[in-house]
MARKEMAR-380050 format. One record per residue (C-alpha): residue in one letter; x, y, z. Coordinates in nm, 3 decimals, decimal comma. Example, Ala and Ser with C-alpha at 12.3 -4.5 7.8 and 13.67 -1.06 7.14 Angstrom:
- a | 1,230 | -0,450 | 0,780;
- s | 1,367 | -0,106 | 0,714;
END
This chain:
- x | 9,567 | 8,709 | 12,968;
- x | 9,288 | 8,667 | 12,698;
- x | 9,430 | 8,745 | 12,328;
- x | 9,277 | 9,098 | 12,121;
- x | 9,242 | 9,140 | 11,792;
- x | 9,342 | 9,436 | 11,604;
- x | 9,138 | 9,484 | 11,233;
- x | 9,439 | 9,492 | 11,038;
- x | 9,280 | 9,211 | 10,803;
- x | 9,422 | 8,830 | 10,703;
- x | 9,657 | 8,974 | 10,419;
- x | 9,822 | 9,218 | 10,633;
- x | 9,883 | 9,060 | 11,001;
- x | 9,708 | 8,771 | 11,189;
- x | 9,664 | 8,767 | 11,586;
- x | 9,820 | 9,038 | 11,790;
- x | 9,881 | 8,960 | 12,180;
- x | 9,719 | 9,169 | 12,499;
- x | 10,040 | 9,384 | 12,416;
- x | 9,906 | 9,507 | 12,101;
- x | 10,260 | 9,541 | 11,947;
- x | 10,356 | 9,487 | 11,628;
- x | 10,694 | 9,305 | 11,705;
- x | 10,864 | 9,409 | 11,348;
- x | 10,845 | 9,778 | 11,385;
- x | 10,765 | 9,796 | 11,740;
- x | 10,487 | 10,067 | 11,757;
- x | 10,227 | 10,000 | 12,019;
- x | 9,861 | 10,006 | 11,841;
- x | 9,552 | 10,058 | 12,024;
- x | 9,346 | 9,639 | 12,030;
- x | 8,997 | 9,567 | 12,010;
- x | 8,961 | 9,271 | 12,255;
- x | 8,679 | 9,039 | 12,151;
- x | 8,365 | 9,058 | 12,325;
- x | 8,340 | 8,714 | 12,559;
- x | 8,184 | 8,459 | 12,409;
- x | 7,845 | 8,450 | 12,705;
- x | 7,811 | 8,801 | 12,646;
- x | 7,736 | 8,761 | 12,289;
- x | 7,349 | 8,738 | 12,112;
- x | 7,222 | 8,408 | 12,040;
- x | 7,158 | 8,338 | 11,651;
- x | 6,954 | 8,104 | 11,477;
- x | 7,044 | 7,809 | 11,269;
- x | 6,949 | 8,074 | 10,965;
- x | 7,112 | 8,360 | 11,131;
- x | 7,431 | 8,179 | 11,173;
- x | 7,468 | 8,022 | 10,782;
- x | 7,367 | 8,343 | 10,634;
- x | 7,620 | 8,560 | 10,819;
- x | 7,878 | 8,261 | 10,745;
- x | 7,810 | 8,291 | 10,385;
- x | 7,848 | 8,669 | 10,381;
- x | 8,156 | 8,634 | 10,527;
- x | 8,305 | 8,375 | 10,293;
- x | 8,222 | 8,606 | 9,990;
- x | 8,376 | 8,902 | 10,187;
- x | 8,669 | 8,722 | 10,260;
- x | 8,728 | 8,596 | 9,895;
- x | 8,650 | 8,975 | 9,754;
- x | 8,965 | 9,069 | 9,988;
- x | 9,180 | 8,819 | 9,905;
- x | 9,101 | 8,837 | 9,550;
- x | 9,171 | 9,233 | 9,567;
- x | 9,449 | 9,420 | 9,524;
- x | 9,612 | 9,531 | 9,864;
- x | 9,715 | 9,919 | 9,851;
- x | 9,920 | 10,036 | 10,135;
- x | 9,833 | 10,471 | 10,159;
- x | 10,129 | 10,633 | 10,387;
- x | 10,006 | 10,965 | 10,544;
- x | 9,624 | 10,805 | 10,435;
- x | 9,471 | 11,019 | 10,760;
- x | 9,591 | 11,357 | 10,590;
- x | 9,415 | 11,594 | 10,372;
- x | 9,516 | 11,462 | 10,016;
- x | 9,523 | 11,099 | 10,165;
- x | 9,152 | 11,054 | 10,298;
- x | 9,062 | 11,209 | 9,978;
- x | 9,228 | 10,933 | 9,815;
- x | 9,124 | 10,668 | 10,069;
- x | 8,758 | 10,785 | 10,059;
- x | 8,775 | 10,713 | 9,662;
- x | 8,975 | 10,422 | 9,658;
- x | 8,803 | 10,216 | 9,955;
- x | 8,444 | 10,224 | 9,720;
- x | 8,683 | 10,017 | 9,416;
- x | 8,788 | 9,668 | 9,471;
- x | 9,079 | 9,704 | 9,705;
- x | 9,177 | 9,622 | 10,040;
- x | 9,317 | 9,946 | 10,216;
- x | 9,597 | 9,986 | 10,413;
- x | 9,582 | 10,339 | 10,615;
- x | 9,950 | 10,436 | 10,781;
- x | 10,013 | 10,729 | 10,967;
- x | 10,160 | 10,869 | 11,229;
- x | 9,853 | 11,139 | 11,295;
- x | 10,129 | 11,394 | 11,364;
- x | 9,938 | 11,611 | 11,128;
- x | 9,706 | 11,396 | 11,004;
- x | 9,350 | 11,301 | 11,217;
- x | 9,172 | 10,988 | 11,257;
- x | 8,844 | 11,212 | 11,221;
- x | 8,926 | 11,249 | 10,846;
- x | 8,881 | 10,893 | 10,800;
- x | 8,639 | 10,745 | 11,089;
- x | 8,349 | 10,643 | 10,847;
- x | 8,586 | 10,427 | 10,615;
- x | 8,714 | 10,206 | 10,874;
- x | 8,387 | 10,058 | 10,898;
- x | 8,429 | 9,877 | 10,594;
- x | 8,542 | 9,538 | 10,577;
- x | 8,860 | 9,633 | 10,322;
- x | 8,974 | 9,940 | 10,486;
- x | 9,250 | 9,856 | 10,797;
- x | 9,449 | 10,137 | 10,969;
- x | 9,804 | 10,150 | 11,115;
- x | 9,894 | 10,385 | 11,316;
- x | 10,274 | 10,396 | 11,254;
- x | 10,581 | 10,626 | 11,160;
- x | 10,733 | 10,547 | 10,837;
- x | 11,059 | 10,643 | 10,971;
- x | 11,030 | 10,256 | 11,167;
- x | 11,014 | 9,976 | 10,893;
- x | 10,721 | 9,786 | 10,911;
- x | 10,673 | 9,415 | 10,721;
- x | 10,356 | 9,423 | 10,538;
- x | 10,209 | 9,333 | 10,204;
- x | 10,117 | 9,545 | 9,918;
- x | 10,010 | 9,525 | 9,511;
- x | 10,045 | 9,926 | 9,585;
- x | 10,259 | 10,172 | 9,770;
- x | 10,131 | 10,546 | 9,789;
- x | 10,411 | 10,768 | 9,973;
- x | 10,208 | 11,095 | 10,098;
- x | 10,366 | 11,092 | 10,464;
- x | 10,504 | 11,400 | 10,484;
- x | 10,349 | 11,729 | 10,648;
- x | 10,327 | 11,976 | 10,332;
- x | 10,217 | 12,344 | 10,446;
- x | 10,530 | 12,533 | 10,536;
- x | 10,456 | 12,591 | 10,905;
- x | 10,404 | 12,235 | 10,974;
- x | 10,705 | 12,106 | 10,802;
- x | 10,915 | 12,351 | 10,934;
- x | 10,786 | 12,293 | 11,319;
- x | 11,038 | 11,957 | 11,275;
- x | 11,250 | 12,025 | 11,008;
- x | 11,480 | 11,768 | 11,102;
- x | 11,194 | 11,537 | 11,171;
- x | 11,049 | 11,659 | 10,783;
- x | 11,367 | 11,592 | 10,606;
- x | 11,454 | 11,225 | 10,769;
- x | 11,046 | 11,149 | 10,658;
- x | 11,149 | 11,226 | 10,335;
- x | 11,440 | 11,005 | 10,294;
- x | 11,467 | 10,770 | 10,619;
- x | 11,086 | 10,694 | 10,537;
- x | 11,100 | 10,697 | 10,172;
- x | 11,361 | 10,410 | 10,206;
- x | 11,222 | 10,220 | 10,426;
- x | 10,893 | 10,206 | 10,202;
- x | 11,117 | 10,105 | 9,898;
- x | 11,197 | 9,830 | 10,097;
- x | 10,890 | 9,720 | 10,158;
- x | 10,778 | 9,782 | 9,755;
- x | 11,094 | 9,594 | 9,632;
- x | 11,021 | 9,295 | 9,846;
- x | 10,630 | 9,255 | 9,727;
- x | 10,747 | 9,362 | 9,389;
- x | 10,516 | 9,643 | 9,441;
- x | 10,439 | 9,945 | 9,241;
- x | 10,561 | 10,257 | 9,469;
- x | 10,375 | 10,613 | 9,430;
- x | 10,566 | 10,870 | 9,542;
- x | 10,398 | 11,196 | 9,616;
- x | 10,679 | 11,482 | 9,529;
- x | 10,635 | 11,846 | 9,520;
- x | 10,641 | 12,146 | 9,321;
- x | 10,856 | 12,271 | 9,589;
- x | 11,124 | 12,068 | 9,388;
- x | 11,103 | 12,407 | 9,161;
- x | 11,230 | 12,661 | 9,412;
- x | 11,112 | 13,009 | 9,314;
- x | 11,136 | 12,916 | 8,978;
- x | 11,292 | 13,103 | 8,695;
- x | 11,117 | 12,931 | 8,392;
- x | 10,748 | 12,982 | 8,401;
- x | 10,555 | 12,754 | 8,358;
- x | 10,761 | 12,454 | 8,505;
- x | 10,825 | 12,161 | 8,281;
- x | 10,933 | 11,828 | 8,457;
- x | 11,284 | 11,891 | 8,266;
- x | 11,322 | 12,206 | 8,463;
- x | 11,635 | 12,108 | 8,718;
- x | 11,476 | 12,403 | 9,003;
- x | 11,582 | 12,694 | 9,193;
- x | 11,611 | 12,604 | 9,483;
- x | 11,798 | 12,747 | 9,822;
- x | 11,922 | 12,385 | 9,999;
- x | 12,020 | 12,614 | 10,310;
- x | 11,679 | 12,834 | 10,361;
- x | 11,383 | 12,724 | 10,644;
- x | 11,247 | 12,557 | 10,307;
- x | 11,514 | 12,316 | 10,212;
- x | 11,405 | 12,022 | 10,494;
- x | 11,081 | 11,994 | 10,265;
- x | 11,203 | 12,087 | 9,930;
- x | 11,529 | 11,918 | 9,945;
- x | 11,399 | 11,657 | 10,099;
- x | 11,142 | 11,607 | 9,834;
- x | 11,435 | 11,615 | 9,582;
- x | 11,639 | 11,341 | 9,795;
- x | 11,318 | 11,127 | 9,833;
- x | 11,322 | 11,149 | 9,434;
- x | 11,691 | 11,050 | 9,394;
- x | 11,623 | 10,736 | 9,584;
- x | 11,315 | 10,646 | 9,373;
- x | 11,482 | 10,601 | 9,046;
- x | 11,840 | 10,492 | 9,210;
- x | 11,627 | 10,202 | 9,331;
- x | 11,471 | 10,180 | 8,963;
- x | 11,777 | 10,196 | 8,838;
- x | 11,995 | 9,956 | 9,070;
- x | 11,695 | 9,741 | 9,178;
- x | 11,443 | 9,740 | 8,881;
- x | 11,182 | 9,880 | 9,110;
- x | 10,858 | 9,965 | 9,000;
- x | 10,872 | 10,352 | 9,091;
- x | 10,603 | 10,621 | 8,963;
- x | 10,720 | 11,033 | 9,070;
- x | 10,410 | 11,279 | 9,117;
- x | 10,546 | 11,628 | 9,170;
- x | 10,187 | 11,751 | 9,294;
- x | 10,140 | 12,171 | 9,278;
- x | 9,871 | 12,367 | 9,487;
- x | 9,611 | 12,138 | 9,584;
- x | 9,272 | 12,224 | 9,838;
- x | 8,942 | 12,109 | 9,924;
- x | 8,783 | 11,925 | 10,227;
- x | 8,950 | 11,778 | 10,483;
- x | 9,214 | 12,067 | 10,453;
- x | 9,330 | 12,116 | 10,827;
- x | 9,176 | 12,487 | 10,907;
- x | 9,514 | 12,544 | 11,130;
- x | 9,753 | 12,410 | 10,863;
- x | 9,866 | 12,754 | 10,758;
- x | 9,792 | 12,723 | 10,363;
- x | 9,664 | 13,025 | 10,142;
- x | 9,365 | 12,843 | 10,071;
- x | 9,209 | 12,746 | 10,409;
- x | 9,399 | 13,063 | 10,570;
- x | 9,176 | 13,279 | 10,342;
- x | 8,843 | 13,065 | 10,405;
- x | 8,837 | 13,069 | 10,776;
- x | 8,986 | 13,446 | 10,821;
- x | 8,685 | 13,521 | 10,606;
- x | 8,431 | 13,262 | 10,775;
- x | 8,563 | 13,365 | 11,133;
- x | 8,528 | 13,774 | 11,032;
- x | 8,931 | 13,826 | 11,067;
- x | 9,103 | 14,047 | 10,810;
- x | 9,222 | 13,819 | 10,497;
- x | 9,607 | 13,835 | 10,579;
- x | 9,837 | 13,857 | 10,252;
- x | 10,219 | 13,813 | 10,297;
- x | 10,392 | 14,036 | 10,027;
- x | 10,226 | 14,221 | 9,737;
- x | 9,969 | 13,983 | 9,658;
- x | 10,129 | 13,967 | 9,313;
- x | 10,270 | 13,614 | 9,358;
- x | 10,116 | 13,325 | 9,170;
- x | 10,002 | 13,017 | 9,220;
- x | 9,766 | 12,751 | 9,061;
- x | 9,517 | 12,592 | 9,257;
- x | 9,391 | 12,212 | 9,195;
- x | 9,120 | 12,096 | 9,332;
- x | 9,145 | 11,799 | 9,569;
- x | 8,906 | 11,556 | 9,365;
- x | 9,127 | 11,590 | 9,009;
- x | 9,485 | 11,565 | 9,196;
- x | 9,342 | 11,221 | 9,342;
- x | 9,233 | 11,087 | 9,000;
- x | 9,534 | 11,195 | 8,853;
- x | 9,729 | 10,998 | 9,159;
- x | 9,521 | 10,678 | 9,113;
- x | 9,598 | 10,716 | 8,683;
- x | 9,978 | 10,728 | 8,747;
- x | 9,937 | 10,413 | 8,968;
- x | 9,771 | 10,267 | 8,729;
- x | 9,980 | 10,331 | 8,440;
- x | 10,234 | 10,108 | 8,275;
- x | 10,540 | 10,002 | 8,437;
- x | 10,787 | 10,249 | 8,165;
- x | 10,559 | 10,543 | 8,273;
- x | 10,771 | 10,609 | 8,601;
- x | 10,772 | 11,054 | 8,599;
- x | 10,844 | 11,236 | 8,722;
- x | 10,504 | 11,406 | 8,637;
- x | 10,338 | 11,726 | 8,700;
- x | 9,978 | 11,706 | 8,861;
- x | 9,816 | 12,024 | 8,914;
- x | 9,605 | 12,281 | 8,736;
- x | 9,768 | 12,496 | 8,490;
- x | 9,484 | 12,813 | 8,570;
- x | 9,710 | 13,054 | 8,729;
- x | 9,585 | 13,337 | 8,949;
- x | 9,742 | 13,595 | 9,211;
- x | 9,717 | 13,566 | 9,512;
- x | 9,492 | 13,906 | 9,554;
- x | 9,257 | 13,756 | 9,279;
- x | 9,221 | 13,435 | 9,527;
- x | 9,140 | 13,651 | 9,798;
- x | 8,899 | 13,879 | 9,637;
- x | 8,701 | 13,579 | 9,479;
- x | 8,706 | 13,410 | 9,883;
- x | 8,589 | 13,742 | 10,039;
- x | 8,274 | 13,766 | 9,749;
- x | 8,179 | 13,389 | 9,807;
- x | 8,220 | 13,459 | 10,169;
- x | 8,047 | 13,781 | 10,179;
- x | 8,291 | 13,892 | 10,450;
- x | 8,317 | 14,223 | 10,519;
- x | 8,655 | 14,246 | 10,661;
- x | 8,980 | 14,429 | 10,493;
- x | 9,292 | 14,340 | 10,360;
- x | 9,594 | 14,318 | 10,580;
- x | 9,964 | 14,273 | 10,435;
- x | 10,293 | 14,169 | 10,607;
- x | 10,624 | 14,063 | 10,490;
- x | 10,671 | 13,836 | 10,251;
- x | 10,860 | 13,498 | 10,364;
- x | 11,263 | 13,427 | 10,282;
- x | 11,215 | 13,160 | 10,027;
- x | 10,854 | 13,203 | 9,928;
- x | 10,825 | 13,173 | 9,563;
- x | 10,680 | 13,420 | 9,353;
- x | 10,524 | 13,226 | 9,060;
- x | 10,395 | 12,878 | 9,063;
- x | 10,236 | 12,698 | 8,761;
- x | 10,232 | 12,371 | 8,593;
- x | 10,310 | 12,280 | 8,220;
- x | 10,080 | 11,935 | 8,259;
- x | 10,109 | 11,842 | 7,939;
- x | 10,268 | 11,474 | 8,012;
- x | 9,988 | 11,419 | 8,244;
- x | 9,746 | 11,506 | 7,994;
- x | 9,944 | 11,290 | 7,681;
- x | 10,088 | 11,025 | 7,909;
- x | 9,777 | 10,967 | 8,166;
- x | 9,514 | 11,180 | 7,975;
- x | 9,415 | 11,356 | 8,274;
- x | 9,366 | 11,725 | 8,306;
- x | 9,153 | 11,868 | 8,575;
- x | 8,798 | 11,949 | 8,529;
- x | 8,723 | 12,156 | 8,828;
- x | 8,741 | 12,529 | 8,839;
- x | 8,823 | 12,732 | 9,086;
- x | 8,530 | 12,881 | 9,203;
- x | 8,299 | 12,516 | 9,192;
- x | 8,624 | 12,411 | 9,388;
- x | 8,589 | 12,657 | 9,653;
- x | 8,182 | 12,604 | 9,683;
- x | 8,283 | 12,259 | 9,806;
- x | 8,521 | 12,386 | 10,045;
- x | 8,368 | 12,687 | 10,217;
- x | 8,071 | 12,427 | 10,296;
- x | 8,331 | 12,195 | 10,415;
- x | 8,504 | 12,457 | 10,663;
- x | 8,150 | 12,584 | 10,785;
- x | 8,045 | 12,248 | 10,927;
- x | 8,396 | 12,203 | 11,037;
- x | 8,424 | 12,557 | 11,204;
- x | 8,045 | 12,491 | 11,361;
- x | 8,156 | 12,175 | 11,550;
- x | 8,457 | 12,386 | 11,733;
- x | 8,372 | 12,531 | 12,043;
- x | 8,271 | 12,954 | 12,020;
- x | 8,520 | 13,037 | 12,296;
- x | 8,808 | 12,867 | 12,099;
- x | 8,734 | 13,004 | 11,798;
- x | 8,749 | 13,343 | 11,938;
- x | 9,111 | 13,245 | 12,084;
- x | 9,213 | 13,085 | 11,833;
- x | 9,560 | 13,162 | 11,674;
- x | 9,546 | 13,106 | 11,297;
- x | 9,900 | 12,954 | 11,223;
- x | 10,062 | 13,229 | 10,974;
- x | 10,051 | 13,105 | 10,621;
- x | 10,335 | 13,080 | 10,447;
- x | 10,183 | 13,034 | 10,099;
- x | 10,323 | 12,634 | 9,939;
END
């Protein structure tokens, strides 16, 4: 049986057999078998030595690159990041398990000759090599997470681990992507890093905030017992494209009940807070902690410190939307906080990054994104669609 190849790039893995399985972590991985050689074009002389020269420089731009591995890179915050990252000079390394994350978010980048994608659950350890380790694997909007809590909470810490693992052996900087959920419902207002939480570790929450915390815990226990190179980004209300429009957030729940002409659904008063980042600052602030000096380890707040009601977020969606449908309230969920916002003043000393995006340019970008996502799905399932209740992050 002839050999495939899989485009996982020389600094990453080599020649896969007809199998196509990676014999360290043993996930299977869909192969590309090479085209036989008969059934390939003829080239010229000239053909030939260019190509062969374009390869050699491509080959030394990737090995002379640094290698970023991007868990969860096929989510919404991740492709954001991937998208920015794969036009620098680094070779990409895409893992996910596409649980909740799609291949569709990231299609176009895996074109390019320094972007390679994995599809693997962190909660296997996989060998690999890295400069960088990015940690977003981890559904984040409270229906998803809570579909598998058991699955969400062994993500957070069976995964985290086994990424430390691989970020103490390459003496790699690790990135982990933590939550404002490490708050609670918060009783100080706005939420400092040094703020210890409020947080129920028994509620429908606690296998995402808890396990945030845990996945935390480990990060600076392997700082402090290993000396490795860890970076904490607690990471508050983010949207923009590439949100999933059946994730359940406040944010894309809003835009498509308003885009699909179904009443804007609020769960409680509408008095809660929350402050909303757009997705294009939160990555730049991501890619400045990486960057950062090895003492500058968090954790640190990344968010936007604008805060705004819930009711002022749907008003402002139903105006850009011109949607002509009311208001509907039901009960507000056990756990949900009532106040959300960032003190971001060690990003902004620290990194120097604030965001730069408000909320309405923010939502331009997105309402155009969920239109030419909502016109590609097909008119009888939107109309039987059932928009996953949003239980607001």
């Amino acid at each position: 049986m002839k050999n495939t190849f899989l485009k996982i790039s020389t600094f990453t893995f080599m020649i896969i057999t007809s199998t196509t399985t990676f014999i360290q972590s043993g996930i299977m991985v869909p192969g590309i078998p090479n085209a036989p050689e008969s059934d390939l074009p003829l080239k010229s002389p000239s053909i030939q030595k260019t190509q062969q020269i374009q390869a050699q420089g491509e080959k030394k731009v990737m090995q002379e690159s640094k290698t970023i591995v991007i868990a969860g890179g096929a989510g919404f915050i991740g492709a954001n990041l991937c998208r920015k990252l794969a036009v620098k000079n680094y070779n990409l390394v895409i893992l996910d398990s596409l649980a909740t994350g799609s291949l569709e978010n990231i299609n176009p980048l895996l074109e390019l000759p320094n972007v390679q994608f994995i599809e693997h659950n962190i909660l296997k350890p996989l060998e690999l090599k890295a400069d960088y380790i990015i940690n977003l694997a981890c559904p984040a909007s409270p229906p998803r997470y809570q579909q598998d809590p058991i699955g969400t909470i062994l993500t957070n810490v069976v995964g985290t681990h086994n990424l430390l693992q691989q970020a103490l052996r390459n003496n790699a900087v690790f990135v982990q992507a933590s939550t404002s959920e490490v708050y609670g419902d918060p009783l100080e207002h706005p939420q400092k890093e040094s703020y210890r939480g409020n947080v129920s570790c028994i509620g429908p929450r606690a296998c995402y905030d808890e396990g945030k915390r845990c996945a935390e815990s480990l990060c600076f226990d392997y700082a402090r017992i290993y000396q490795a190179r860890v970076k904490v980004a607690r990471i508050f209300n983010t949207y923009g494209p590439y949100m999933d429009p059946q994730d359940g957030r406040v944010v894309s729940n809003f835009i498509v009940q308003a885009l699909t002409n179904q009443p804007i659904t609020i769960y409680g008063t509408g008095k809660q807070t929350r402050s909303f980042c757009y997705v294009d600052d939160l990555t730049d602030g991501l890619i400045a902690l990486m960057l950062s000096p090895d003492n500058i380890t968090g954790p640190i707040n990344l968010g936007n410190d604008t805060e705004y009601t819930l009711l002022e977020l749907a008003s402002t969606i139903i105006s850009m939307t011109r949607s002509k449908q009311p208001l509907t309230f039901a009960p507000l969920p056990e756990d949900d906080p009532t106040k959300r916002k960032p003190d971001i003043s060690t990003a902004k000393n620290i990194l120097q990054w604030q965001p730069k995006t408000p909320l309405v340019d923010g939502l331009v970008k997105t309402i155009s994104y969920f239109k030419k996502k909502l016109e590609t799905l097909n008119k009888t399932e939107q109309k039987n669609t059932q928009h996953m209740p949003s239980i607001y992050g």
